[in-house]
MARSE-409439 format. One record per residue (C-alpha): residue number from 1; y, x, z. Coordinates in Angstrom, 2 decimals, always signed. Last residue first. Example, Ala and Ser with C-alpha at 12.3 -4.5 7.8 and 13.67 -1.06 7.14 Angstrom:
2
@kepa: 2; yy: -1.06; xx: +13.67; zz: +7.14
@kepa: 1; yy: -4.50; xx: +12.30; zz: +7.80
END
This chain:
134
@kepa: 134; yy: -20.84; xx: -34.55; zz: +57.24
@kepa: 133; yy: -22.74; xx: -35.15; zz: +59.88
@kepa: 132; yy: -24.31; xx: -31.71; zz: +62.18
@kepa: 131; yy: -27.58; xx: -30.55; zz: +61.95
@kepa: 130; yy: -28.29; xx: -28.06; zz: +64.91
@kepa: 129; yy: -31.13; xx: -25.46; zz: +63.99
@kepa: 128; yy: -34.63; xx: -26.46; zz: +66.00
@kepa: 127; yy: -34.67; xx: -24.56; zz: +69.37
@kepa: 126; yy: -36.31; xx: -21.18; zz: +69.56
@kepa: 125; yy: -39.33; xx: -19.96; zz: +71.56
@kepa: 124; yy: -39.61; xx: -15.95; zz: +72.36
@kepa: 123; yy: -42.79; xx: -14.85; zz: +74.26
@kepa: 122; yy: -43.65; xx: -12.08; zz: +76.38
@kepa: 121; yy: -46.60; xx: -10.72; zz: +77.23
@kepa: 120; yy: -47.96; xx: -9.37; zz: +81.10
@kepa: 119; yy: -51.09; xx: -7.13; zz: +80.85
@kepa: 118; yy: -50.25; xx: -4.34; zz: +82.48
@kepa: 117; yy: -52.98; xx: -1.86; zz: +83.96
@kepa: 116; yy: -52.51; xx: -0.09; zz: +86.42
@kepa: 115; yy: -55.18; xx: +3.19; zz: +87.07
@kepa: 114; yy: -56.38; xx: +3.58; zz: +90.77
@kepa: 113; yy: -58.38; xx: +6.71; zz: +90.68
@kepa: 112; yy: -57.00; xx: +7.86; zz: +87.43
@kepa: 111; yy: -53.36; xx: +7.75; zz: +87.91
@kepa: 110; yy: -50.63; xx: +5.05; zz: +87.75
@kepa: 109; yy: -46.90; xx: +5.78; zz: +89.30
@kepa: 108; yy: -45.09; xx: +6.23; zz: +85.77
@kepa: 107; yy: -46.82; xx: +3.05; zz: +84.79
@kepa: 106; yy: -45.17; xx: +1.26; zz: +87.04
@kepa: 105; yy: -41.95; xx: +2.69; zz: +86.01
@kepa: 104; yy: -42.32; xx: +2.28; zz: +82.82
@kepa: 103; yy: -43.06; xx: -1.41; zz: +82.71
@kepa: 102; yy: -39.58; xx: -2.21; zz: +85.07
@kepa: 101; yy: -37.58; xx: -0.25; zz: +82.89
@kepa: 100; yy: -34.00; xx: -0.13; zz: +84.74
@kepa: 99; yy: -32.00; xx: +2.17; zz: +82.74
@kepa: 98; yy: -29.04; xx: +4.39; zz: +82.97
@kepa: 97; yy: -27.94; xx: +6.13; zz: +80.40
@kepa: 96; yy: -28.64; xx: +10.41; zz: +79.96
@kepa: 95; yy: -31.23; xx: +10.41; zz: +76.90
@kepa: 94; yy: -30.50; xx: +7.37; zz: +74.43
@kepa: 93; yy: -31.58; xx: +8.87; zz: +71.81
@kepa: 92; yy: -34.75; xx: +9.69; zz: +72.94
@kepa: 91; yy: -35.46; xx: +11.90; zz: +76.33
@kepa: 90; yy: -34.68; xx: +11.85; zz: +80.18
@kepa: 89; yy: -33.23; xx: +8.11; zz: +80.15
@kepa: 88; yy: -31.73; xx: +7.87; zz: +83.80
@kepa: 87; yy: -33.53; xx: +5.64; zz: +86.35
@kepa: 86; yy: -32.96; xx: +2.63; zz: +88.08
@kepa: 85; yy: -33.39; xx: +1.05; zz: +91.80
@kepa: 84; yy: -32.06; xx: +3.76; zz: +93.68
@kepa: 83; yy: -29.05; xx: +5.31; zz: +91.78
@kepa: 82; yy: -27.73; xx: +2.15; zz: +90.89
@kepa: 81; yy: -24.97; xx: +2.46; zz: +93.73
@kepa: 80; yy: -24.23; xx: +5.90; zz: +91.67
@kepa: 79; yy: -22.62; xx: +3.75; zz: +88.88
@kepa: 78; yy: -19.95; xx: +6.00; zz: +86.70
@kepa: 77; yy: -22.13; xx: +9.26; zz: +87.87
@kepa: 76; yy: -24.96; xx: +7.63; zz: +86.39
@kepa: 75; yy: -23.45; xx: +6.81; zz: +82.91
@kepa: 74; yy: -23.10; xx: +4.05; zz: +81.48
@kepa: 73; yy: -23.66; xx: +2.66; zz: +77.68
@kepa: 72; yy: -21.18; xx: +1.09; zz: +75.67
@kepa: 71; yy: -20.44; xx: -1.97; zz: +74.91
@kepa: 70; yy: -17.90; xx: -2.97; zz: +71.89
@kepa: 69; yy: -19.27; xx: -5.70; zz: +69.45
@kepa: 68; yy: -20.56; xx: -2.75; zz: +67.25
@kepa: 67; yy: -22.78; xx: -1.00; zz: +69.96
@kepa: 66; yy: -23.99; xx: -4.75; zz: +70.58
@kepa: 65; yy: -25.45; xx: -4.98; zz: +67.59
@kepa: 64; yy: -26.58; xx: -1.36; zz: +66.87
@kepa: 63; yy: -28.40; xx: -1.73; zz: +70.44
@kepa: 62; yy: -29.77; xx: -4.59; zz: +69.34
@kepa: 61; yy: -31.11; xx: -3.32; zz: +65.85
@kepa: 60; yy: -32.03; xx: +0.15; zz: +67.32
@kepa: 59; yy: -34.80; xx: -1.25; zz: +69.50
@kepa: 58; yy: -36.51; xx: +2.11; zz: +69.93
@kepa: 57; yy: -39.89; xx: +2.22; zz: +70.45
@kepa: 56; yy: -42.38; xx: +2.08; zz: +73.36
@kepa: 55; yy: -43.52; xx: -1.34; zz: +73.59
@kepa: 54; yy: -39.49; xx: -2.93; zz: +73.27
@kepa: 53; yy: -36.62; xx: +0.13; zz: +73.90
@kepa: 52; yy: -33.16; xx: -0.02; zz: +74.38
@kepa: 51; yy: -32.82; xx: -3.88; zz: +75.72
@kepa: 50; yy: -29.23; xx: -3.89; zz: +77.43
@kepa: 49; yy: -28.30; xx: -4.57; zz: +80.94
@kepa: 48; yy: -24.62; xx: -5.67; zz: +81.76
@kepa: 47; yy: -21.64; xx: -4.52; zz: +82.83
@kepa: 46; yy: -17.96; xx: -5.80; zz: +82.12
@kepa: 45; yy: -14.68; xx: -3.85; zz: +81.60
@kepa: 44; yy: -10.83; xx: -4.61; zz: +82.52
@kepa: 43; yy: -10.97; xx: -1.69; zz: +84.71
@kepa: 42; yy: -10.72; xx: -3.66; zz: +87.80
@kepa: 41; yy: -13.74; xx: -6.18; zz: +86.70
@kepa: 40; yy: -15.50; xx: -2.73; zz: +86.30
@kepa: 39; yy: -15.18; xx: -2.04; zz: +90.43
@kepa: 38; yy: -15.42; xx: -5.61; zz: +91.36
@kepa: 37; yy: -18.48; xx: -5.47; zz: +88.86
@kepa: 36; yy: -19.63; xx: -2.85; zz: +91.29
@kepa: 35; yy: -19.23; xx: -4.17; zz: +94.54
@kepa: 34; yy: -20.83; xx: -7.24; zz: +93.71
@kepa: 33; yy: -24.22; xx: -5.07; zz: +93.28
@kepa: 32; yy: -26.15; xx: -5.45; zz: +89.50
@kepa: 31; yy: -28.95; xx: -7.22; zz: +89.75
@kepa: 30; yy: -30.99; xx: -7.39; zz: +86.35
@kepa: 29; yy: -34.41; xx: -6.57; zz: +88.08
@kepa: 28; yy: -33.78; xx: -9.42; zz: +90.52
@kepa: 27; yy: -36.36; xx: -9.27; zz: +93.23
@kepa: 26; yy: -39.29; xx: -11.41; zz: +93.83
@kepa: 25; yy: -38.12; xx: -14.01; zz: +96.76
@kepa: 24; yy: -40.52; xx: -14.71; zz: +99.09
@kepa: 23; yy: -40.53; xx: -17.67; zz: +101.71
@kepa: 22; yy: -40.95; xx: -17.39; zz: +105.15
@kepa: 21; yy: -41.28; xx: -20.40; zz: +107.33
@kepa: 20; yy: -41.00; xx: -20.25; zz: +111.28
@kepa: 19; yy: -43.05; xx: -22.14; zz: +113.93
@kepa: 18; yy: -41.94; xx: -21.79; zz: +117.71
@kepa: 17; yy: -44.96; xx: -20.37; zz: +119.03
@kepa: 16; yy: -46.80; xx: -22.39; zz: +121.59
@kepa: 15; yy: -47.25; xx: -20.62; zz: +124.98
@kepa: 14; yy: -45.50; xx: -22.94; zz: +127.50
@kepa: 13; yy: -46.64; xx: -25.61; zz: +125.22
@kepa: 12; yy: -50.06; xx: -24.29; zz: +125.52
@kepa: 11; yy: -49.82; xx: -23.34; zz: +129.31
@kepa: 10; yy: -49.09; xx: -26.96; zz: +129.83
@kepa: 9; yy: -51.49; xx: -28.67; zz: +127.85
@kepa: 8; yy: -53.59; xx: -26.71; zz: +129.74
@kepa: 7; yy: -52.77; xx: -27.85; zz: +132.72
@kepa: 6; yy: -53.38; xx: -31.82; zz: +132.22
@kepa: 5; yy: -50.54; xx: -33.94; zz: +131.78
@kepa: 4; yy: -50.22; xx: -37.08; zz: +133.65
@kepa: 3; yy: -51.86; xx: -35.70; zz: +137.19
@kepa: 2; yy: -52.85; xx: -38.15; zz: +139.48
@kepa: 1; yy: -52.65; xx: -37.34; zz: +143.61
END
């Protein structure tokens, strides 16, 4: 008698995991559900986020900006599905909107015996103008 396989070759196919790949997606922090736009869309109105404050000021020339081309900010009780994954404004100006800071809410959950620290920058990069023929 001959074997062609030996038995633990077997047992490890018997045993061998089927292999899977996970991949991870970092969440959107400008998702807004379906559900809601469907719910604006009805209304005739759009969402979207707005920049109120850049490192801890005010950014009243945007929010003048797109005050004057019509938006206007939300309430919490207009978008309770938001509820979880933003907070409302508790102080400034624009006390009572809804906002999704992603810096200040980190830092809202650092203390002394494990401090964060952010050190992230942004940077803005513009195109050259367009020249056009005359």
């Amino acid at each position: 008698m001959t074997r062609t396989q030996s038995r633990n070759s077997e047992t490890r196919e018997l045993n061998s995991r089927e292999e899977v790949e996970y991949t991870f997606e970092e969440p959107d922090a400008t998702h807004i559900p379906q559900e809601v736009k469907d719910r604006f869309d009805n209304e005739n109105m759009s969402l979207g986020w707005l920049r109120v404050s850049m490192k801890n000021s005010d950014d009243y020339t945007n929010i003048g900006k797109k005050i004057s081309q019509g938006w206007e900010f939300v309430t919490p009780e207009e978008v309770p599905e938001l509820g979880s994954t933003s907070f409302v404004k508790k102080e400034g100006r624009y006390s009572g909107t809804v906002c999704r800071g992603v810096n200040s809410q980190l830092m809202n959950h650092s203390n002394s015996r494990m401090p964060i620290s952010n050190n992230s920058k942004s940077t803005i990069i513009k195109g050259r103008n367009p020249k056009f023929q005359d």
